[in-house]
PyMOL Python script that loads the backbone (N, CA, C, O; Angstrom):
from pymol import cmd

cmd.read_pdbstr("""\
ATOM      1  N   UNK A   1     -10.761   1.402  13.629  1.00  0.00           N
ATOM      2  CA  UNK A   1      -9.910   0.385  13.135  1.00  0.00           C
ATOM      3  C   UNK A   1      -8.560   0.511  13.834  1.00  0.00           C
ATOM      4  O   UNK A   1      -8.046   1.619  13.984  1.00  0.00           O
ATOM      5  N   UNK A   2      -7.992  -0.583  14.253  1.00  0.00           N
ATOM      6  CA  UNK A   2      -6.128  -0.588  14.994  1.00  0.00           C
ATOM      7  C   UNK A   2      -5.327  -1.782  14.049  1.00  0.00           C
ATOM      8  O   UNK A   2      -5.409  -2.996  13.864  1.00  0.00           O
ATOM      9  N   UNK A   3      -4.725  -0.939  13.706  1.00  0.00           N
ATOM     10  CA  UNK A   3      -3.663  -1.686  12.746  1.00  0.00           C
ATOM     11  C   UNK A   3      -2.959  -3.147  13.394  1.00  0.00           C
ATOM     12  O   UNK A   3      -2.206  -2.880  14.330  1.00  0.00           O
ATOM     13  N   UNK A   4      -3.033  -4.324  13.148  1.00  0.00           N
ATOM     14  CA  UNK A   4      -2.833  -5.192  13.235  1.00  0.00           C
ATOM     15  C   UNK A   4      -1.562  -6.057  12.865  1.00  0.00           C
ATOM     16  O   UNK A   4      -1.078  -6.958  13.550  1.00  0.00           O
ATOM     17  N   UNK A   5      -1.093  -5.563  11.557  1.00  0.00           N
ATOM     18  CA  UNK A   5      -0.444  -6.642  10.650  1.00  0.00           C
ATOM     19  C   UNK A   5       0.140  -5.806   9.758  1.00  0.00           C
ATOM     20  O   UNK A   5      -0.400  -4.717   9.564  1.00  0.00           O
ATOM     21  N   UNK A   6       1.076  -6.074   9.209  1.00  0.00           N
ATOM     22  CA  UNK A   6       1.912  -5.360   8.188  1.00  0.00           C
ATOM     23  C   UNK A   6       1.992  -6.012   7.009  1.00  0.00           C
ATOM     24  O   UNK A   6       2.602  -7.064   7.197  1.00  0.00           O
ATOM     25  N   UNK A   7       1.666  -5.886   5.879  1.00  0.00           N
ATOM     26  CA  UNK A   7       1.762  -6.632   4.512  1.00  0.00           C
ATOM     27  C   UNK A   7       2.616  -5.811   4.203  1.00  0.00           C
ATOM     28  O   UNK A   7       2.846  -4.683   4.640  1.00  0.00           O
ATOM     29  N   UNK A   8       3.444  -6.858   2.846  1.00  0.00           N
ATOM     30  CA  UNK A   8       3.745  -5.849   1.427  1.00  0.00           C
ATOM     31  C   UNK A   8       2.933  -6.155   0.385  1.00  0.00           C
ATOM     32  O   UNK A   8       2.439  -7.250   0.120  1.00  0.00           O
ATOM     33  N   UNK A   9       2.809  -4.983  -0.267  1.00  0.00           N
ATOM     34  CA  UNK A   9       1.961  -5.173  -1.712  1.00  0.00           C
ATOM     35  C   UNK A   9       3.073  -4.714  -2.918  1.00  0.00           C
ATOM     36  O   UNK A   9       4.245  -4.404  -2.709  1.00  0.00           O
ATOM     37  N   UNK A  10       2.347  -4.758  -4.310  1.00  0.00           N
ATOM     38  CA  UNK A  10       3.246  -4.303  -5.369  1.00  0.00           C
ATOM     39  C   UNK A  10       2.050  -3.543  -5.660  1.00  0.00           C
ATOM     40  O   UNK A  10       0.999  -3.840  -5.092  1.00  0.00           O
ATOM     41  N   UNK A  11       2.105  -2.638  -6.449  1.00  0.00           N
ATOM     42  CA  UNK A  11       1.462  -1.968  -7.593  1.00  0.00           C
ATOM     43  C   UNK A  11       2.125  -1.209  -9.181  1.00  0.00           C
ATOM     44  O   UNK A  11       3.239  -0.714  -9.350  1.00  0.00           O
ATOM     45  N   UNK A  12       1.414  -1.296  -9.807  1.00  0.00           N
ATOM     46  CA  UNK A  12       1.877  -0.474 -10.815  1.00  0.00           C
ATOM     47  C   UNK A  12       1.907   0.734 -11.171  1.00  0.00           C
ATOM     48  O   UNK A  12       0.791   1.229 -11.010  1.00  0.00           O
ATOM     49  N   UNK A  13       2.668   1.479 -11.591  1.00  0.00           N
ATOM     50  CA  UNK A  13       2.687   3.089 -11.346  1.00  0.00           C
ATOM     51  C   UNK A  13       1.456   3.481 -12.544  1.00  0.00           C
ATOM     52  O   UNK A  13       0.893   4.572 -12.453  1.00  0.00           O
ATOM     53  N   UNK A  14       1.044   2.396 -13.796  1.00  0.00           N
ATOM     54  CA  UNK A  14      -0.119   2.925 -14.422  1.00  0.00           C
ATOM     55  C   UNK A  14      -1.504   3.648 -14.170  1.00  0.00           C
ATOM     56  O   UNK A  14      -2.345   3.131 -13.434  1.00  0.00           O
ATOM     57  N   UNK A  15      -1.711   4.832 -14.787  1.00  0.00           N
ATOM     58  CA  UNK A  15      -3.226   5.242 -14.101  1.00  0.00           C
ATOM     59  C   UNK A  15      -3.541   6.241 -15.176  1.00  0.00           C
ATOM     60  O   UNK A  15      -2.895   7.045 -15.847  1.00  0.00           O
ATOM     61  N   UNK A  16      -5.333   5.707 -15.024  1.00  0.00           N
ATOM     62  CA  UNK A  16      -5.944   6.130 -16.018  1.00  0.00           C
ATOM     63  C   UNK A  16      -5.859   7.742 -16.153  1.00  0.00           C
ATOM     64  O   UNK A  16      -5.104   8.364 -15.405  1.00  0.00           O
ATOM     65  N   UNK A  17      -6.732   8.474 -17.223  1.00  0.00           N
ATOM     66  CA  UNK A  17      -6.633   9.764 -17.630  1.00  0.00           C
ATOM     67  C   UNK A  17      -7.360  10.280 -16.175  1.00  0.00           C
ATOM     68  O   UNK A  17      -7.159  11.430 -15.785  1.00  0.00           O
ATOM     69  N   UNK A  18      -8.012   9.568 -15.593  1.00  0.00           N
ATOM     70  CA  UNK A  18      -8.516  10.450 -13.882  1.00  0.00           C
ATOM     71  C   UNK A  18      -7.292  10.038 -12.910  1.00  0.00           C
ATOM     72  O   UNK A  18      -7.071  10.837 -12.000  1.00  0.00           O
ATOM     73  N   UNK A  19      -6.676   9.182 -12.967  1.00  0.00           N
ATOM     74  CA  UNK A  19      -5.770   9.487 -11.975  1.00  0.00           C
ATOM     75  C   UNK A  19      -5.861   7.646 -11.058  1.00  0.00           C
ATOM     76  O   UNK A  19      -5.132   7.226 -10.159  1.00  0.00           O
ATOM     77  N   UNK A  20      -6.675   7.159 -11.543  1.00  0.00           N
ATOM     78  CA  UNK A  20      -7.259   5.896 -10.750  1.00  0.00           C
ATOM     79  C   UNK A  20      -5.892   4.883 -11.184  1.00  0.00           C
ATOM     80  O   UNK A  20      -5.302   5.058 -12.250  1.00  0.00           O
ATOM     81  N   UNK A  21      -5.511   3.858 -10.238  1.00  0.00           N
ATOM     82  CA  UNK A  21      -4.813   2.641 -10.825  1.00  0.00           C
ATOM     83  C   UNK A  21      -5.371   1.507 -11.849  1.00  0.00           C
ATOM     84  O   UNK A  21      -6.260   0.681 -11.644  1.00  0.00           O
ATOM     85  N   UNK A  22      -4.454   1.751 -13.204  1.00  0.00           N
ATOM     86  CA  UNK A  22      -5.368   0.780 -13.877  1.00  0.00           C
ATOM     87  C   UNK A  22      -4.949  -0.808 -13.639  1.00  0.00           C
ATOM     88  O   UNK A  22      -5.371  -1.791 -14.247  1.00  0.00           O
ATOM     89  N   UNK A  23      -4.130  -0.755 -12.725  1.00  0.00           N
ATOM     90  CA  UNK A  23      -4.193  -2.768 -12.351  1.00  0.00           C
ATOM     91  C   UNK A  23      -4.448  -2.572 -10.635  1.00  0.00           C
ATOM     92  O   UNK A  23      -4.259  -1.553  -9.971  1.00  0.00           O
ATOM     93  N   UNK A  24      -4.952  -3.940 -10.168  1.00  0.00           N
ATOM     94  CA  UNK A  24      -4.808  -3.819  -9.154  1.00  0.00           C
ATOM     95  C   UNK A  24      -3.704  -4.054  -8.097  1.00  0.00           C
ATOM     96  O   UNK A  24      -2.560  -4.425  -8.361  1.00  0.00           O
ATOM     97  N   UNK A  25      -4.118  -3.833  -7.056  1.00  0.00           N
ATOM     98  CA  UNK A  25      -2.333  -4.243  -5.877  1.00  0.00           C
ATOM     99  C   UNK A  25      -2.389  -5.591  -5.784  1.00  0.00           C
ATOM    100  O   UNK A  25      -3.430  -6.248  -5.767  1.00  0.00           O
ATOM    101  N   UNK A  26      -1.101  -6.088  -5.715  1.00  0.00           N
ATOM    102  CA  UNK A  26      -0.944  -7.229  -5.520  1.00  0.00           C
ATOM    103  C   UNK A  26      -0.666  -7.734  -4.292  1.00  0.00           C
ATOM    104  O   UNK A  26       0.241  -7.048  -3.819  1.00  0.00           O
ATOM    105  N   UNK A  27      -1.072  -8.805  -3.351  1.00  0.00           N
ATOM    106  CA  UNK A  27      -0.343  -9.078  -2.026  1.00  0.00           C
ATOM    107  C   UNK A  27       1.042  -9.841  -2.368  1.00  0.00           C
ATOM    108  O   UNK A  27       1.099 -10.531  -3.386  1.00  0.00           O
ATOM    109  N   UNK A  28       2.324  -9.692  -1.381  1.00  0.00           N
ATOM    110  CA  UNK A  28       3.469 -10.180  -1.405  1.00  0.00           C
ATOM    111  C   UNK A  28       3.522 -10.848  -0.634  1.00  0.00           C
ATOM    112  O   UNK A  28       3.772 -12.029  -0.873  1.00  0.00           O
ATOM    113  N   UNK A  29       3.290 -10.353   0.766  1.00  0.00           N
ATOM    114  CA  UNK A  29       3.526 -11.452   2.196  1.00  0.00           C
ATOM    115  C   UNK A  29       3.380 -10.187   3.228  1.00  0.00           C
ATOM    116  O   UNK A  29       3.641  -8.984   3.208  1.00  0.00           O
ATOM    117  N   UNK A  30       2.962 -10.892   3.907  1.00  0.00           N
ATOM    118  CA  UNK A  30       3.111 -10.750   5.570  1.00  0.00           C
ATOM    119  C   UNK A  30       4.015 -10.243   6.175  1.00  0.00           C
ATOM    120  O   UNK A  30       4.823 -11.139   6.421  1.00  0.00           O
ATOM    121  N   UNK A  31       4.433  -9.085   6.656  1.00  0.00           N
ATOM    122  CA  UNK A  31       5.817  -8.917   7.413  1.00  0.00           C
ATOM    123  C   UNK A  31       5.499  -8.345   8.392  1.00  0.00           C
ATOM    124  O   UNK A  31       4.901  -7.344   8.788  1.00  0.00           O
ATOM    125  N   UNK A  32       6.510  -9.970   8.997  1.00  0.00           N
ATOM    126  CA  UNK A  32       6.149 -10.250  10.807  1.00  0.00           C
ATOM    127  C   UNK A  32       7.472  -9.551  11.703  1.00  0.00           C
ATOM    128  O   UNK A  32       7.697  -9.477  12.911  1.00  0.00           O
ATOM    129  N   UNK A  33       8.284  -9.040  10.368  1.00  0.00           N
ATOM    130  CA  UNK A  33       9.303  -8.605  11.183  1.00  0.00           C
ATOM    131  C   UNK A  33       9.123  -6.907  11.216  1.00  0.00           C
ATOM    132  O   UNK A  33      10.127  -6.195  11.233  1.00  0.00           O
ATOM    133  N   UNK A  34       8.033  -6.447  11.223  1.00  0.00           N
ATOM    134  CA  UNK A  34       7.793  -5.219  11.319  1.00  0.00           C
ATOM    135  C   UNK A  34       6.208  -4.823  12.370  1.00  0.00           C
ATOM    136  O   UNK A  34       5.280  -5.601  12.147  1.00  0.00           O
ATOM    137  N   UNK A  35       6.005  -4.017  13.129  1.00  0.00           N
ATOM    138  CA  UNK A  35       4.845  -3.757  13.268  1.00  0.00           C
ATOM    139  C   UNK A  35       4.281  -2.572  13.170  1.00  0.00           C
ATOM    140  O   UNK A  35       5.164  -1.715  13.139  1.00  0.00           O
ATOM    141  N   UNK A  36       2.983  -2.015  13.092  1.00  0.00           N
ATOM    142  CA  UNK A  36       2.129  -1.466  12.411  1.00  0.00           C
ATOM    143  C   UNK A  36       3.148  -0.134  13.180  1.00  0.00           C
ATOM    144  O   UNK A  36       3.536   0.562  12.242  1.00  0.00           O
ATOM    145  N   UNK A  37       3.625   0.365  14.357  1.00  0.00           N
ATOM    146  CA  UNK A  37       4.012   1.343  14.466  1.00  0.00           C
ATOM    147  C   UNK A  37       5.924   1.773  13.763  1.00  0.00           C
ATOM    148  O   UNK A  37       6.710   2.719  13.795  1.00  0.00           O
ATOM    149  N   UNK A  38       5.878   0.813  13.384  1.00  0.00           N
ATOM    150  CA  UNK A  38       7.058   0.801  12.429  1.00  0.00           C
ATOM    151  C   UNK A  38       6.866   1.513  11.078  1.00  0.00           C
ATOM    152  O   UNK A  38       7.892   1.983  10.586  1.00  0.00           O
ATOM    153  N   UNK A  39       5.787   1.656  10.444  1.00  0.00           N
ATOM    154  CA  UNK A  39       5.220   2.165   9.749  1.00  0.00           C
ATOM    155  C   UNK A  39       5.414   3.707   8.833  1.00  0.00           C
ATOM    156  O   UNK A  39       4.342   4.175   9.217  1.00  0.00           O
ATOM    157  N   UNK A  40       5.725   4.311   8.336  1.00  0.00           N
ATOM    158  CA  UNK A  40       5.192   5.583   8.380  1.00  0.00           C
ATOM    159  C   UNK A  40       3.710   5.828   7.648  1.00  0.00           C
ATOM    160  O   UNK A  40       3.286   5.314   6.612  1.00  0.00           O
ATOM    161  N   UNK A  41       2.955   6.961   8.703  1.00  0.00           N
ATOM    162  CA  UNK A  41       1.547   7.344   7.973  1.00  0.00           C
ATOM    163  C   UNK A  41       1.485   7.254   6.344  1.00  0.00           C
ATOM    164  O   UNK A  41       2.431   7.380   5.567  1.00  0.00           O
ATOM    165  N   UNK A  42       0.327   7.040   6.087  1.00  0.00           N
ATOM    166  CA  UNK A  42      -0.183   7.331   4.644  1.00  0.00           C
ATOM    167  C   UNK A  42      -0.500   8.545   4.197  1.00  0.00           C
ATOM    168  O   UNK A  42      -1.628   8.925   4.510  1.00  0.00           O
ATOM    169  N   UNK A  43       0.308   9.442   3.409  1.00  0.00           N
ATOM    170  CA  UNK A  43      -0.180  10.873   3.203  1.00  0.00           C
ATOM    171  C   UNK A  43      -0.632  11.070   2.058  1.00  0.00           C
ATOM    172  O   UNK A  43      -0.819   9.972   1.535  1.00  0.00           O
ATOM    173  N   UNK A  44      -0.979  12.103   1.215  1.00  0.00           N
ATOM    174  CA  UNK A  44      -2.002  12.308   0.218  1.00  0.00           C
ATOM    175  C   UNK A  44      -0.972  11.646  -0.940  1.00  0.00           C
ATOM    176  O   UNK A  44       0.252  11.782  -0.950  1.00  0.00           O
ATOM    177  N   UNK A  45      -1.798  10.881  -1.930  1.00  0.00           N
ATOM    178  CA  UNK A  45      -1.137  10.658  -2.875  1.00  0.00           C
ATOM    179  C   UNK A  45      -1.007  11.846  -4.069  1.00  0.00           C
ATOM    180  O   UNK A  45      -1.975  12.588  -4.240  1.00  0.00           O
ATOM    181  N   UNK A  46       0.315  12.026  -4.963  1.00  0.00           N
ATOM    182  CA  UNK A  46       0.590  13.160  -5.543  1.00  0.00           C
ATOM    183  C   UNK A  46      -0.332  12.541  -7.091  1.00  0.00           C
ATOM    184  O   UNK A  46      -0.374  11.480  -7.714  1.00  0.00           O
ATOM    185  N   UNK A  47      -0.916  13.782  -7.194  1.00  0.00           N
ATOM    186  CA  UNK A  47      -1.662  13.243  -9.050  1.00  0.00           C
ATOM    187  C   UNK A  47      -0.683  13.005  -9.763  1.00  0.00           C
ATOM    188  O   UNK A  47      -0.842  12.657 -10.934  1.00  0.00           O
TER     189      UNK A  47
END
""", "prot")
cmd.dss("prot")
cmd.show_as("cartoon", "prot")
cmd.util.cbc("prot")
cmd.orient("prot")
């Protein structure tokens, strides 16, 4: 996979007794004023 496109999303900080998100992400838009190496990596999420 090569990163393409940059979105924003929202989410909610809620999560179940395992750790899962209990809503889902939301899309915001497109941002064309950024590209994928603008980015920083995705690192482990903290429980």
């Amino acid at each position: 996979m090569r990163p393409e496109l940059v979105i924003e999303v929202g989410v909610d900080v809620a999560r179940d007794a395992a750790g899962r998100w209990r809503h889902p992400a939301r899309l915001h838009r497109a941002r064309t004023d950024l590209s994928p190496t603008d980015v920083p990596l995705l690192t482990s999420p903290s429980p």
